[in-house]
C-alpha positions as CSV (number, residue, x, y, z in Angstrom):
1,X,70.1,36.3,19.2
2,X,69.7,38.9,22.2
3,X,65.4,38.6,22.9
4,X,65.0,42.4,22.4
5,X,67.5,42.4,19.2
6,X,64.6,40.9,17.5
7,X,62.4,44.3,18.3
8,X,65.4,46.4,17.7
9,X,66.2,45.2,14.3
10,X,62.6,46.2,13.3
11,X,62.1,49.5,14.5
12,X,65.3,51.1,14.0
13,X,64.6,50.9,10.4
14,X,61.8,52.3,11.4
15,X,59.3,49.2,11.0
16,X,57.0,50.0,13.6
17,X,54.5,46.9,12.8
18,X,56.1,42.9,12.9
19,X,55.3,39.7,13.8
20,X,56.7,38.3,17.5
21,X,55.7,35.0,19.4
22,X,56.5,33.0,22.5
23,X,56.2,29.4,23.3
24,X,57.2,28.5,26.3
25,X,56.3,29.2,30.0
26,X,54.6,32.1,31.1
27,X,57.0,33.4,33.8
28,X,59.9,33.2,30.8
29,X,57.7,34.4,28.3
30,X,56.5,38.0,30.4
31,X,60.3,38.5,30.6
32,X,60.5,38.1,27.2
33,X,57.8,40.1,26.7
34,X,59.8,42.8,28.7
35,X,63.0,42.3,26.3
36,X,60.7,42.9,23.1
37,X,59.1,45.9,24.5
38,X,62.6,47.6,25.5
39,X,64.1,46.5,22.1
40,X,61.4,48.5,20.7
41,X,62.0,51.4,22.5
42,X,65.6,51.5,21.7
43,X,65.1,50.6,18.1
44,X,62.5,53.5,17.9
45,X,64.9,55.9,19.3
46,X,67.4,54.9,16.8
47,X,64.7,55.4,13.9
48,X,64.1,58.5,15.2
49,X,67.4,59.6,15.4
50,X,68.3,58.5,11.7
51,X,65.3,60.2,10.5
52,X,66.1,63.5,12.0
53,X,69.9,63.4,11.0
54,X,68.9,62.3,7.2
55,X,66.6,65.1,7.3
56,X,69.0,67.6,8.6
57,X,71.5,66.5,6.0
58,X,68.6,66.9,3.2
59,X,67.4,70.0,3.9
60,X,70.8,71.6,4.0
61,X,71.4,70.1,0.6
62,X,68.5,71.0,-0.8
63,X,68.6,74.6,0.1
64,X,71.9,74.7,-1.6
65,X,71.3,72.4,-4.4
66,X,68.2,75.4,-4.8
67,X,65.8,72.4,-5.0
68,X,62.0,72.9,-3.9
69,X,61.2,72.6,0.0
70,X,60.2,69.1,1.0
71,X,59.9,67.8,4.7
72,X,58.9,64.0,3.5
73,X,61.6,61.5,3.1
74,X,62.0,59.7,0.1
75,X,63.5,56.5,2.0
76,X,62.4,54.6,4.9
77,X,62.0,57.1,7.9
78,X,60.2,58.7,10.5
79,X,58.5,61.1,8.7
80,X,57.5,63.4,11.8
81,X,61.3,63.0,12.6
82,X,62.7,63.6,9.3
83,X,60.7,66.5,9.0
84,X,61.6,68.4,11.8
85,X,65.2,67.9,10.6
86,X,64.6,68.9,6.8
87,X,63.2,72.3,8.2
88,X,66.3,72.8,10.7
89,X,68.6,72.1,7.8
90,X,67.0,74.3,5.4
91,X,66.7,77.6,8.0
92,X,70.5,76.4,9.1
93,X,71.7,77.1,5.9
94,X,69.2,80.1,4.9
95,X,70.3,82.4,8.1
């Protein structure tokens, strides 16, 4: 396994909080400390960009399904991100 696919796996499904460790020598371990910190970065960018594409998609469908307005997911997503594409997919649809 790649050392930042272990940060990546996490936080692109949006699991901001896990559990990582090193044992070993320091000099390895602050580069491995580097790896984790970018995989997390990516992986949040990922979640981010799920959330805001499942959001888009929901809020479009709702609007035409005529279902009640509602920015929060109901899976696991960024709810910040999610939201701001539920309302663009709603007012997409309702211009």
């Amino acid at each position: 396994m790649i050392r930042d696919e272990l940060a990546y796996s996490y936080t692109s499904q949006c699991e901001k909080e896990y559990e990582w460790w090193w044992e070993g020598g320091q000099t390895f371990g602050d580069g491995y400390e580097q790896e984790i910190a970018a995989g997390h970065q990516e992986g949040l960018l990922a979640c981010f960009e799920d959330s805001y594409s499942a959001g888009t998609k929901q809020g479009y469908s709702d609007y035409i399904d005529d279902y009640v307005y509602d920015e929060y997911p109901t899976n696991i997503y960024d709810e910040s991100s999610y939201g701001k594409g539920s309302a663009e997919g709603w007012a997409e649809v309702k211009e």
